[in-house]
Structures are given as structure tokens and as C-alpha cells.
VEXDREN-2710 file (C-alpha; in Angstrom, 1 decimal):
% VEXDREN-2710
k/r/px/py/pz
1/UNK/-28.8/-14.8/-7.5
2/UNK/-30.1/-12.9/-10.3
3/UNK/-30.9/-9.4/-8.9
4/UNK/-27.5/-9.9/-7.2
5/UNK/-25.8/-10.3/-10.8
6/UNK/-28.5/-7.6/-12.1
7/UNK/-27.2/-4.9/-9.4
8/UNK/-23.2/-5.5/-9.8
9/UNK/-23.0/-6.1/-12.9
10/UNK/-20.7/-3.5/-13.9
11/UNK/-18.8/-4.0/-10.7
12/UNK/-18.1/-7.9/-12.0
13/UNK/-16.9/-6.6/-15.7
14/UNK/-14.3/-3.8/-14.3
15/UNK/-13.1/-7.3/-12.0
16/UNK/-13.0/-9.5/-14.0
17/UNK/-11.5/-7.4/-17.3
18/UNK/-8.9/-6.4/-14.5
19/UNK/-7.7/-9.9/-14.5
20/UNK/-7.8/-10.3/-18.6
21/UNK/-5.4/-7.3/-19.2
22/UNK/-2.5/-8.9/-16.9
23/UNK/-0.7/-11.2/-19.7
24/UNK/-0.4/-14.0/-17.2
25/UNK/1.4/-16.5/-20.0
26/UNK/3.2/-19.5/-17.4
27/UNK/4.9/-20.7/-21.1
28/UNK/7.2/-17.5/-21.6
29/UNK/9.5/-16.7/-18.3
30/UNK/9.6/-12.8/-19.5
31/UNK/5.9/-12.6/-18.0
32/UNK/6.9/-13.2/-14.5
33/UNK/6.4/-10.5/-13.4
34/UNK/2.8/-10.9/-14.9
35/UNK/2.0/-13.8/-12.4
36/UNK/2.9/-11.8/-9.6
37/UNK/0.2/-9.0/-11.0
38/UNK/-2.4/-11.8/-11.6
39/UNK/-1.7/-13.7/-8.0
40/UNK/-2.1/-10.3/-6.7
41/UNK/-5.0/-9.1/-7.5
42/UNK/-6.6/-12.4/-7.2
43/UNK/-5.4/-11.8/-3.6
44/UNK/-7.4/-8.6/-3.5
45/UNK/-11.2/-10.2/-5.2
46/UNK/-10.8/-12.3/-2.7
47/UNK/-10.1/-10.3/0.1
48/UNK/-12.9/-8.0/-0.7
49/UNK/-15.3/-10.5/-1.7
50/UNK/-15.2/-11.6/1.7
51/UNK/-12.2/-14.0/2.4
52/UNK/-10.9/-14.3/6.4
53/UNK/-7.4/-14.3/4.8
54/UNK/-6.1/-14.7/1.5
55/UNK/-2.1/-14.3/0.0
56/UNK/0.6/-15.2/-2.6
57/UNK/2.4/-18.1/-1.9
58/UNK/5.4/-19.1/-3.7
59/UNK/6.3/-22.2/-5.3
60/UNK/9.2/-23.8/-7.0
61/UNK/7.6/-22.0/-9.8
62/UNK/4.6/-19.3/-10.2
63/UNK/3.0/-18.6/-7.2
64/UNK/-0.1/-19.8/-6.0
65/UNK/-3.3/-17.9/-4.6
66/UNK/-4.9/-19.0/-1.6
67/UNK/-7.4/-17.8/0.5
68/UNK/-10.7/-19.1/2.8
69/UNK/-13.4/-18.5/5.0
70/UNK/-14.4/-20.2/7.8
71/UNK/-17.5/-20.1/8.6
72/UNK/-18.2/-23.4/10.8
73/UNK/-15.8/-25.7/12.1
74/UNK/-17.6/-28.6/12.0
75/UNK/-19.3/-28.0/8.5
76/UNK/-18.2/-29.2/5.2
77/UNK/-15.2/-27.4/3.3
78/UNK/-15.4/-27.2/-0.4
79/UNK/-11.9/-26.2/-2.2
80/UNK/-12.0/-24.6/-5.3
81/UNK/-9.5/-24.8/-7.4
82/UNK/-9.0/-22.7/-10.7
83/UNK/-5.8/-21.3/-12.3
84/UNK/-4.7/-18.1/-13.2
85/UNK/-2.1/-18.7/-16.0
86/UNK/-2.9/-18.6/-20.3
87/UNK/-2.3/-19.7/-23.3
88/UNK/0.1/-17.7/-25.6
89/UNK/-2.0/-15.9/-28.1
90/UNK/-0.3/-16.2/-30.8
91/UNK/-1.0/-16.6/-33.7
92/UNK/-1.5/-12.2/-33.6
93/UNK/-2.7/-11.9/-36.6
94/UNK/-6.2/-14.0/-36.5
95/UNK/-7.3/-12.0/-33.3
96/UNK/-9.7/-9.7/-34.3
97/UNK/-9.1/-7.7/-31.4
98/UNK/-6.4/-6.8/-28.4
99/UNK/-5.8/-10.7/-27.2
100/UNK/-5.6/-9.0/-23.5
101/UNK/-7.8/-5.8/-24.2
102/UNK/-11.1/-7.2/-23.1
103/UNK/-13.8/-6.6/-25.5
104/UNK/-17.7/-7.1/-25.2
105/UNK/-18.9/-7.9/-28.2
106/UNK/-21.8/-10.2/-30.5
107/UNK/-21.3/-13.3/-31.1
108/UNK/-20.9/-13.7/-35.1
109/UNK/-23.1/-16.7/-35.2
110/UNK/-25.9/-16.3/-32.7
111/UNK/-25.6/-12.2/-31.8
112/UNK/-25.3/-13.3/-28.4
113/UNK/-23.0/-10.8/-25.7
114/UNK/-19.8/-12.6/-25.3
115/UNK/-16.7/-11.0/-23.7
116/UNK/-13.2/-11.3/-26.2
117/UNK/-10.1/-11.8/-25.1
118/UNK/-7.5/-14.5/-23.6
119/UNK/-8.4/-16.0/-20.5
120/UNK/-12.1/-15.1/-20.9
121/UNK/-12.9/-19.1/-20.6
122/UNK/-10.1/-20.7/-19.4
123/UNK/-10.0/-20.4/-16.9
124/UNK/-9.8/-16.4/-15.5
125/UNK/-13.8/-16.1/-16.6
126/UNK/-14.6/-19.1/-15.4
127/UNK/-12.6/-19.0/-12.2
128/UNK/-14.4/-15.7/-11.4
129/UNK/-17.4/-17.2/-11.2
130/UNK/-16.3/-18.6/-7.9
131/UNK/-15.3/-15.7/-6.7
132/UNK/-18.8/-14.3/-7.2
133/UNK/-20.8/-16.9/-5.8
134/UNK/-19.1/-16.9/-2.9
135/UNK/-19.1/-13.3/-1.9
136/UNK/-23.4/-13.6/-2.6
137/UNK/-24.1/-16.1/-0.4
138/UNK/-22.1/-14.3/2.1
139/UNK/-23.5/-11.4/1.6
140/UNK/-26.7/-12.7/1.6
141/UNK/-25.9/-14.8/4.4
142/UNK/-26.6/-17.6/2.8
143/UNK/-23.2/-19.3/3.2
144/UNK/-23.1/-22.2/5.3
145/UNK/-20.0/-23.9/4.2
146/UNK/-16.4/-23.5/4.7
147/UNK/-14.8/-22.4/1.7
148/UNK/-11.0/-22.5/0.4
149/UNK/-9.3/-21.2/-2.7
150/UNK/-6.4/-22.5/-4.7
151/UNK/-5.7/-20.4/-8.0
152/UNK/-2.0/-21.8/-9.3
153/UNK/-0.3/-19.8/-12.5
154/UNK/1.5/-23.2/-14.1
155/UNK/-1.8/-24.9/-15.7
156/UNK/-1.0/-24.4/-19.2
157/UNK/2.3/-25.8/-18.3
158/UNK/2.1/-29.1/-16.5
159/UNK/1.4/-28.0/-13.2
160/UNK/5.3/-28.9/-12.2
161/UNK/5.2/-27.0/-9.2
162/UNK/2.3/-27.6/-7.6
163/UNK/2.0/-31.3/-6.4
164/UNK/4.8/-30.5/-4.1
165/UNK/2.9/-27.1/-2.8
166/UNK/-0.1/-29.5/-2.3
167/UNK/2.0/-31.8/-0.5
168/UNK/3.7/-29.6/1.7
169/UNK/0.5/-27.9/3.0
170/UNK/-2.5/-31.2/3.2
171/UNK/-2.7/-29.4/6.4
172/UNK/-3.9/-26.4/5.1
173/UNK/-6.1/-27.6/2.5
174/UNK/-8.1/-30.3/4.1
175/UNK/-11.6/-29.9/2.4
176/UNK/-14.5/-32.8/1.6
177/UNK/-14.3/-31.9/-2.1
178/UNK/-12.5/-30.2/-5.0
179/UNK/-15.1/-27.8/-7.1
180/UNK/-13.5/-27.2/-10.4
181/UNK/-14.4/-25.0/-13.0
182/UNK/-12.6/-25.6/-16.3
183/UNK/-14.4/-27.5/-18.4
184/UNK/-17.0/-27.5/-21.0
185/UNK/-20.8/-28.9/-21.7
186/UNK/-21.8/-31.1/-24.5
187/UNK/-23.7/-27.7/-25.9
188/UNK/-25.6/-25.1/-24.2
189/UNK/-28.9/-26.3/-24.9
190/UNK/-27.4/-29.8/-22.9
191/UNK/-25.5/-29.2/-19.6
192/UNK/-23.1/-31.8/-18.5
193/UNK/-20.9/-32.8/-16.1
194/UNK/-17.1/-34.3/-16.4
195/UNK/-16.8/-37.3/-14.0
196/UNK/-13.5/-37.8/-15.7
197/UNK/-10.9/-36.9/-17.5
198/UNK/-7.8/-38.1/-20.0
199/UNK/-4.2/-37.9/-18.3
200/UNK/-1.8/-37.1/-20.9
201/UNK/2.1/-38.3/-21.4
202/UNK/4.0/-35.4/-23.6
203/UNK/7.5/-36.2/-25.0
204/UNK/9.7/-34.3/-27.8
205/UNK/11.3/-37.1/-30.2
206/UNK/14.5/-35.7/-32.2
207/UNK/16.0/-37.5/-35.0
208/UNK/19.6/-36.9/-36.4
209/UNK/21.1/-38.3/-39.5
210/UNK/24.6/-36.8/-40.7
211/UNK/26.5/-34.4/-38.7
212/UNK/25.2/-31.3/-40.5
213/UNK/23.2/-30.0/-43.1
214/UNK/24.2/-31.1/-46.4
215/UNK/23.1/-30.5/-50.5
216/UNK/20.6/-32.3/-51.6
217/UNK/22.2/-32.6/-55.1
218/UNK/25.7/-34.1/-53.7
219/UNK/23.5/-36.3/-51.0
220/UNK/20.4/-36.6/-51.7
221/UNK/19.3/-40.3/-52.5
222/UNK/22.3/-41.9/-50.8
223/UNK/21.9/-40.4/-47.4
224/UNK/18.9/-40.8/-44.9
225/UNK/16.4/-37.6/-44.9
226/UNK/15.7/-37.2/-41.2
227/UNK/12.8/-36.0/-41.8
228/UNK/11.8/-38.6/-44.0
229/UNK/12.7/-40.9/-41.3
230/UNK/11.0/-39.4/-38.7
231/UNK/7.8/-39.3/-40.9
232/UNK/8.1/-43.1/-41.3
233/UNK/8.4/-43.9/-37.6
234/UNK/5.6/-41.8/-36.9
235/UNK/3.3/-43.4/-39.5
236/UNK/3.8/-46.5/-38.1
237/UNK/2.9/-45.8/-34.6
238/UNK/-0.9/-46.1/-35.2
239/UNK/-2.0/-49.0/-37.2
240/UNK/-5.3/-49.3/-40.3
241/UNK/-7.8/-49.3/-37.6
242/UNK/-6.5/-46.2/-35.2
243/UNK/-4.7/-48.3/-32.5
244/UNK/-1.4/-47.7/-31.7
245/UNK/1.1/-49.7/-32.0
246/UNK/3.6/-48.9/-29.2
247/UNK/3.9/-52.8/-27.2
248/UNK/2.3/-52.6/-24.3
249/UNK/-0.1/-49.6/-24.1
250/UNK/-3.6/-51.1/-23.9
251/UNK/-2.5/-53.3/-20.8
252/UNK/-4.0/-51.0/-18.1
253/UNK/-6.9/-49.9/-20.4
254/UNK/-10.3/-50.8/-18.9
255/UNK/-12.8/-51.6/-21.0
256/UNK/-16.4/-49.9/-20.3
257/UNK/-19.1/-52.2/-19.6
258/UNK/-22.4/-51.9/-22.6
259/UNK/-24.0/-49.8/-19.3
260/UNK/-21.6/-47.1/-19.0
261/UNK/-21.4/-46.6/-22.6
262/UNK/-25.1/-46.6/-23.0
263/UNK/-24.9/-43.9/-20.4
264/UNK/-22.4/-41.8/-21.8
265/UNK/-25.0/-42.1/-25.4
266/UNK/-27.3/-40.3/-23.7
267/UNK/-25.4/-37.0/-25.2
268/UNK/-26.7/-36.0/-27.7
269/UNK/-24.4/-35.6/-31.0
270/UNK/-25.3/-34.7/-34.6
271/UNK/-22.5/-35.5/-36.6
272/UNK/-23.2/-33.6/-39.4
273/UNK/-23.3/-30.1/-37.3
274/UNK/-19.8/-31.2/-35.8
275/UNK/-18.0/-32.1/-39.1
276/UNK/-19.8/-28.6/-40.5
277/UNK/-17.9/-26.9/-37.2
278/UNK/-14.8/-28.1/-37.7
279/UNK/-15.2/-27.8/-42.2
280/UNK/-14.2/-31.3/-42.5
281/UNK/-16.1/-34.1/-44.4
282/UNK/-15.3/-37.4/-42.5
283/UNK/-14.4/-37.9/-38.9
284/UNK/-11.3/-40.4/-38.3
285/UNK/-10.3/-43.0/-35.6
286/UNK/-10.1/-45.9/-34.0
287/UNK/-12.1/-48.8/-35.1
288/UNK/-15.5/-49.9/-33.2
289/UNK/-15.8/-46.4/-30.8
290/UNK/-18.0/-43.7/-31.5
291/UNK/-16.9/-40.1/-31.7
292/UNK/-17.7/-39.2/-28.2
293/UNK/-15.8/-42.7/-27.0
294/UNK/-13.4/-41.6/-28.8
295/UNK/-12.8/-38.5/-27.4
296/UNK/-13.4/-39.6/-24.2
297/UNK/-13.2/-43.3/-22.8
298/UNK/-10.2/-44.2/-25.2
299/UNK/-6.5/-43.1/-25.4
300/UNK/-5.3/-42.0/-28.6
301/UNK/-1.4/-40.4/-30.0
302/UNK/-1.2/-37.0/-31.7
303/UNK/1.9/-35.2/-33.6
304/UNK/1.2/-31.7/-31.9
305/UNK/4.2/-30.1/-34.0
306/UNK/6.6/-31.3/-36.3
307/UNK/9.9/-29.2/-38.0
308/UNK/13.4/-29.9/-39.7
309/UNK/15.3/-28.2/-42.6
310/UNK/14.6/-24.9/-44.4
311/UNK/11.1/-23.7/-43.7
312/UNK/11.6/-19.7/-44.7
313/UNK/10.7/-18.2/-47.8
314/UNK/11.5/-19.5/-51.1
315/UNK/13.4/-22.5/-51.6
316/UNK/16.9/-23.9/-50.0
317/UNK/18.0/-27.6/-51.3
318/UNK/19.1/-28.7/-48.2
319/UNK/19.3/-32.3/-46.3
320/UNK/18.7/-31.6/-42.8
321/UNK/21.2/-32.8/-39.9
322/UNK/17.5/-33.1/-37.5
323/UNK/13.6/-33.4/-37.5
324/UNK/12.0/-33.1/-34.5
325/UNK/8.7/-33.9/-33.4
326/UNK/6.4/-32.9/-30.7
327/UNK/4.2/-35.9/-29.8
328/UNK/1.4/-35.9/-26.6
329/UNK/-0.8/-39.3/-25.7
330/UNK/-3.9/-38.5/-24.0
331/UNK/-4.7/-41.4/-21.3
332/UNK/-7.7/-43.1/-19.6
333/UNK/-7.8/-43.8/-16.2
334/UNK/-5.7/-46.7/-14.9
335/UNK/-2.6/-45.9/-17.6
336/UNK/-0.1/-43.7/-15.8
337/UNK/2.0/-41.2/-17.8
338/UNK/5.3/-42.5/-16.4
339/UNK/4.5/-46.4/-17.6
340/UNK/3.4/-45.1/-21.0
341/UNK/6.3/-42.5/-21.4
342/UNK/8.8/-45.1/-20.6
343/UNK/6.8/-47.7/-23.0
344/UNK/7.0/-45.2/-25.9
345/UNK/10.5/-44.1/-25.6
346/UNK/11.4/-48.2/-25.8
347/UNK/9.4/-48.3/-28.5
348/UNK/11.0/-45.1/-30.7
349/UNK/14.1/-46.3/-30.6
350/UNK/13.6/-49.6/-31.1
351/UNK/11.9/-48.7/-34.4
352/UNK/14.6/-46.3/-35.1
353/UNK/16.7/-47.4/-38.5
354/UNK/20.4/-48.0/-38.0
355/UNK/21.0/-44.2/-40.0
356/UNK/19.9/-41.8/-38.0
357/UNK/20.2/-41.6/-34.0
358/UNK/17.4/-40.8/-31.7
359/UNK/16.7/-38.5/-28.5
360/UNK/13.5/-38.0/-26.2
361/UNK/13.1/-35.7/-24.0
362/UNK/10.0/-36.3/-21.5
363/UNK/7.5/-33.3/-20.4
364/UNK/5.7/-33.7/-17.4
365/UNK/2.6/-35.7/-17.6
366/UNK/-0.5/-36.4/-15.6
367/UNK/-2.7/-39.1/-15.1
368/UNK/-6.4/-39.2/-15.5
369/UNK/-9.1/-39.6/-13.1
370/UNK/-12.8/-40.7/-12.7
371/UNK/-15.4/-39.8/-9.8
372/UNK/-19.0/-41.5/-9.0
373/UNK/-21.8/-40.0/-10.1
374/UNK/-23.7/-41.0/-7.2
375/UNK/-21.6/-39.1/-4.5
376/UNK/-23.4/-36.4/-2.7
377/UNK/-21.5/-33.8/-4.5
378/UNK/-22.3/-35.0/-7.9
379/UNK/-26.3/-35.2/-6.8
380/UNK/-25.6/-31.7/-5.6
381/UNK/-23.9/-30.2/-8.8
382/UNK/-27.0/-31.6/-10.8
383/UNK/-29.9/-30.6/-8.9
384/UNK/-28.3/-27.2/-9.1
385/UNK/-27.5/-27.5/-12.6
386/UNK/-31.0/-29.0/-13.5
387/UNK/-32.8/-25.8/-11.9
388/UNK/-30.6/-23.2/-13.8
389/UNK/-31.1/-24.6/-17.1
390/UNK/-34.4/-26.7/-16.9
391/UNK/-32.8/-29.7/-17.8
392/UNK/-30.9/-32.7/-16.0
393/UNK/-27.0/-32.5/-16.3
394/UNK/-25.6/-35.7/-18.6
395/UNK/-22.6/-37.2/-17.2
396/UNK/-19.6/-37.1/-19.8
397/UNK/-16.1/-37.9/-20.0
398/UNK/-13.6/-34.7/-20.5
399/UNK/-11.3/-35.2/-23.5
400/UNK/-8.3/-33.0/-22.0
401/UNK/-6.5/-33.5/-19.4
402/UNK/-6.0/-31.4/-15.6
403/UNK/-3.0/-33.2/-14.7
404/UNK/-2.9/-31.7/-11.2
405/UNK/-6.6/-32.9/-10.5
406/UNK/-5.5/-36.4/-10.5
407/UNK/-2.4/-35.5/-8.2
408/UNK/-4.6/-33.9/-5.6
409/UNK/-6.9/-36.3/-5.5
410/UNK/-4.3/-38.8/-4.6
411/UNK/-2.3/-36.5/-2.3
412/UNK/-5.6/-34.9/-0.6
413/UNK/-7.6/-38.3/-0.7
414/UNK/-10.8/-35.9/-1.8
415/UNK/-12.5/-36.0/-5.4
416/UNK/-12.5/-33.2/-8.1
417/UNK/-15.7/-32.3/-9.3
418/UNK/-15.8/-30.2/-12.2
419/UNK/-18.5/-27.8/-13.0
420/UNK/-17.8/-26.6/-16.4
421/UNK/-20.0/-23.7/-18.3
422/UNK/-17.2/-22.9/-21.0
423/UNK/-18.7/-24.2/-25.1
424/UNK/-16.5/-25.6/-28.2
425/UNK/-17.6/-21.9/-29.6
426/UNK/-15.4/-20.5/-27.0
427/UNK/-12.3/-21.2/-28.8
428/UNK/-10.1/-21.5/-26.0
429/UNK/-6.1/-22.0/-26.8
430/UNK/-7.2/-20.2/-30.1
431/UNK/-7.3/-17.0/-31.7
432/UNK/-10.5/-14.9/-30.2
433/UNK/-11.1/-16.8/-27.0
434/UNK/-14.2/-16.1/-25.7
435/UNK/-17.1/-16.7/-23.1
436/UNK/-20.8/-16.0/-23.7
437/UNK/-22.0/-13.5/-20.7
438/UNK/-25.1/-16.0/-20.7
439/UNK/-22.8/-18.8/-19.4
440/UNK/-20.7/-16.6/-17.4
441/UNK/-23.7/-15.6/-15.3
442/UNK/-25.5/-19.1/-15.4
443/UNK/-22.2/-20.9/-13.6
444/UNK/-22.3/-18.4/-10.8
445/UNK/-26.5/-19.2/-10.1
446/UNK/-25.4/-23.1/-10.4
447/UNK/-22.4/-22.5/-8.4
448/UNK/-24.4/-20.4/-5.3
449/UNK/-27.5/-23.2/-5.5
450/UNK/-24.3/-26.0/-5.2
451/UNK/-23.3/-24.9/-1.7
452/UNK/-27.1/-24.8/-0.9
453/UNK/-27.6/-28.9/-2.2
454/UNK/-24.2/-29.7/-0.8
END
């Protein structure tokens, strides 16, 4: 495929910076109109990359993109999925650039091309790729699967619309497997490939002590500090060794046998070089796991935000009425976000002290998933993999979480595989997102050769 890339190169940058500069953010309703521009001209890449139809389809919630190609009846149909919706950019200030003016650029650290801007990775770059390896092999005429496309816009949000969608149309997207882009390798000098991921339960915990804000000189020390309080309950939900406390949680945790986690060593990982990434001198958690098991075989609870009182400029002496707090617990296959949503909220209140009151309100979750690595469509990924790169794929556990993977592998009764090209250096969810053109181009040759070991 590389004369192919070599030849249209240009052609793939005006595509693909046409879908960076629509500000497709699912987590701020005044860009709805900006998932109808994205869905849309998805609609059109697909249409002229070769699709026998593609449209907009709507949902409870953004729309989704699908398209396909038939090209045999009787041969296998691979359904990619991908999704079209970003991460806020904020904060503005740490960009160095237009968050959705893409920019080609040099990577600081390794001078390498890269393009700049939100979405570049995750998951409009990588979804592109897709788009690209489809329309060479038909081209070429070297196509000889059926192929489907579902692009959704709520990603970065839950997914809360689309398990119904995928419900209400199995019909319509009958495939033999999910191919997934939207992941990351160990590093580029080791591919990998996720045969699972971390479901995640996401709740908001708010805390209220007296009926309004009061003085910290007429209160203070003879009423309850929310926030105080809410610090205290919070501490105490993982214990000295990194487990967490909440009864119950480790029930439907299976524990990997000394093989799979022998396998899963095979990645490499220099500790020093990731504590000098992130600029911190000791890694934390829980007791007897490694960093990678950590990360990926084990479930673990995280404060994602936490707020209460005066927190503008100079000082205000006040006892806050509420503290909230933002909490999210990644999961391992066999936990299921409703059993461990409804086990924490038990547990939160139940811990709560008789002076303050507490509320949770429950985000939508997602549960996690596993695939074998000796399916045909793993063995396929890797040999393809393995030529682009010279090196065999290791197999490795995604720490994040695709909630709708799990759902449409239950619904569909077909198993994601996900392809990932994306790198830690990407930043993605950050401040200067980007995607080396090396990878960009290297998942669309290991996407074409795929279709040809599948």
C-alpha cells in the first residue's frame, strides 16, 4: 500500500483535516449541530471511497454513520466501528496551537512529522485509517470481504444511545467480527494488540452538611466541614495496600492463572523511562501486581474531580453547605458496572457520618471484555501486524474502557478486535493531541494486509 499512500497523500491530509476542523464535542449540547457536520461528511469519505450506500442515522442522541459494501454474499463481513465525537479541549491555554486548526508539525522529542490537533488520535485519525484501506483494496481490487461501517458521535460520553441503535438494527449489522481502531501499543518500537479491556462504573457522590454556607469564625470547629467529610470517606475507600474497601467488589474478579500473566510480561517495560514520562519518582498501587497488571488485569477507584466552597481568587472564610466528588472505577471482565455501582452507593452511605447527608447520582457505565488470541482474526491482525513492523504483535490488556464494545459483543454475538496504532506520546484527552504521520500510515498497510489474512 505504500505507493498508494505515496500518490494521495495530499488527498488523505485535505480528508482527514476536514474532519479535525468540525468541533464534534458529544459533552457540550451547543455543538450539535457539529455532529451533524462530522456524521456528514463521514457520509461523503465514505461514499467516495467506494461505499454501495452510506447515511446519517439518528439516534436517541447524536447520530450515527453507517455505510457498507457488498462485495460477496457468501464471504465474511468485517464491521468497523470507530467514533466521530471528542474530548473538550480545554484547558485553551496549554495548546500550542488551534485545538481544531490541524497543524503538521515535529515532534518536540524525536523531530518526527506528527499532525496537532483534537481528534488527530482518538479516534478521527485513527478512524480514517479505515476509510483508507478500504477504498485501496477496492481500488486495487483487492477487496474480497464484505465490509460495514459504524462511526457513532457519543464515545466520549458513555455511548447512551447506541446499544439501543445496535439493537434495533442486528439485522443490519450482521458481520463475523468487530475491527476497532482506538487504542494504543505498548511503544512503537513494540506493537501490540488489546484482547481486552477495563469496563468502568462512574458515579457523582455529593455531600451536604448545614443548609447553607456559613462563617468559619461563628462555625467553624462545631459544625461538620463537608468537605472534610467527604475527604475522609474517600480516604477510606482504598485501604494500605491499594484495595478497595467497598464490601463486595472483588467477588466476580478472576484471578489470572501464572500463564497468562507470564504472557502479558512479555511487554516490555522500563520503569525508570515511565516514571521520567510522567516526572514522578515512585509509582503507587495495589500490593503484589506489577505496573502493567495494574493497569490492566486489576480494577482500581479514582477521584476524577473533586470541588466545594470558595475556590476564586483570594481568600473567603466560608463553611461550605456541599462537596462533591466525581469518582469512576475501572473494571475487569466478569464485574458488571450495575453490580458494582449499586455496591458502592451501599457502601457511601453507609460510611456516611450522622452530620452530613449524602446523594449519588450514577453515569452510565460499561462493562469490560476479553477475546481469544487464537481466533482467526486475532492470527490475522498479527501476521499483518508482524510484516508492517518486523516484529510479532504482544498481546496486552487495554487500561480504558469502550463501553459499547462490550454491549455489541453481547447484542451482535461477534467479538471486537482492536487494532490500535495511537502512543502514550499522543496525548489524547490532553492539551496538544497528536498522531505521528508514521503510525497514521503504518495502521492503514496493517489494516489492508488484515482483510488479505482474514
Amino acid at each position: 500500500m505504500k505507493p498508494y499512500i505515496e500518490t494521495n497523500k495530499r488527498r488523505f491530509f485535505e480528508e482527514l483535516f476536514s474532519l479535525l476542523r468540525i468541533p464534534s464535542i458529544s459533552a457540550k449540547p451547543e455543538h450539535k449541530p457539529d455532529m451533524y457536520r462530522c456524521a456528514e461528511r463521514l457520509t461523503e469519505l465514505l461514499k467516495e471511497a467506494g461505499a454501495d450506500e452510506a447515511g446519517v442515522f439518528e439516534t436517541a442522541g447524536n447520530p450515527v454513520v453507517f455505510g457498507k459494501k457488498t462485495v460477496d454474499p457468501s464471504a465474511k463481513t468485517v464491521l468497523v466501528y470507530g467514533h466521530y465525537d471528542v474530548q473538550p479541549p480545554e484547558p485553551l491555554e496549554k495548546w500550542r496551537t488551534d485545538p481544531f486548526e490541524p497543524v503538521l508539525s515535529k515532534d518536540p522529542q524525536t523531530g518526527e512529522d506528527a499532525i496537532y490537533c483534537r481528534g488527530a488520535n482518538d479516534d478521527k485519525g485513527q478512524l480514517f485509517m479505515h476509510l483508507k484501506a478500504f477504498e485501496y483494496l477496492l481500488r486495487e481490487g483487492k477487496l474480497k470481504h464484505n465490509v460495514k461501517f459504524i462511526f457513532e458521535g457519543e464515545e466520549e460520553i458513555g455511548s447512551p444511545s447506541l446499544p439501543a441503535w445496535v439493537e434495533a438494527n442486528k439485522d443490519l449489522l450482521k458481520a463475523d467480527v468487530i475491527l476497532v481502531s482506538d487504542t494504543t501499543m505498548i511503544s512503537e518500537k513494540v506493537p501490540s494488540i488489546n484482547c481486552g479491556m477495563r469496563g468502568m462504573a462512574y458515579l457523582e457522590v455529593t455531600v451536604t452538611g448545614p443548609n447553607k454556607d456559613l462563617h468559619s469564625g461563628h462555625y467553624g470547629g462545631a459544625v461538620a466541614n463537608p468537605i472534610n467529610t467527604l475527604c475522609d470517606m474517600i480516604s477510606s475507600l482504598i485501604d494500605k495496600d491499594g484495595r478497595i474497601t467497598v464490601p463486595g467488589f472483588y467477588d466476580d474478579v478472576v484471578e489470572l492463572s501464572k500463564e497468562d500473566r507470564a504472557n502479558l510480561a512479555r511487554a516490555p517495560f522500563d520503569m525508570e523511562e515511565y516514571k521520567a514520562f510522567l516526572d514522578i519518582k515512585e509509582v503507587k498501587g495495589e500490593k503484589g501486581y506489577t505496573t502493567l497488571e495494574r493497569t490492566g488485569i486489576r480494577p482500581c477507584l479514582d477521584v476524577c474531580g473533586i470541588w466545594g466552597g470558595y475556590t476564586g481568587v483570594g481568600s473567603k472564610t466560608v463553611l461550605p453547605s456541599t462537596a462533591h466528588a466525581k469518582i469512576s472505577m475501572r473494571l475487569v471482565p466478569n464485574q458488571t458496572a450495575d453490580k458494582i455501582t449499586e455496591l458502592f452507593e451501599r457502601h457511601i452511605r453507609a460510611i456516611a457520618p450522622p452530620y452530613v447527608k449524602v446523594e449519588v447520582q450514577r453515569s452510565k457505565g460499561g462493562n469490560g471484555f476479553l477475546i481469544p488470541i487464537t481466533s482467526h482474526a486475532y492470527q490475522a491482525a498479527s501476521k499483518a501486524m508482524a510484516e508492517v513492523y518486523g516484529i510479532e504483535p504482544v498481546p496486552s490488556r487495554g487500561g480504558g474502557s469502550i463501553a459499547i464494545l462490550a454491549d455489541m459483543q453481547r447484542i451482535l454475538g461477534i467479538d471486537p478486535l482492536l487494532m490500535g496504532f495511537g502512543l502514550e506520546r499522543d496525548t489524547i484527552h490532553s492539551p496538544n493531541e497528536s498522531y505521528l504521520l508514521r503510525q497514521l500510515f503504518a495502521g492503514m498497510e496493517s489494516i489492508a494486509l488484515f482483510y488479505q489474512y482474514y
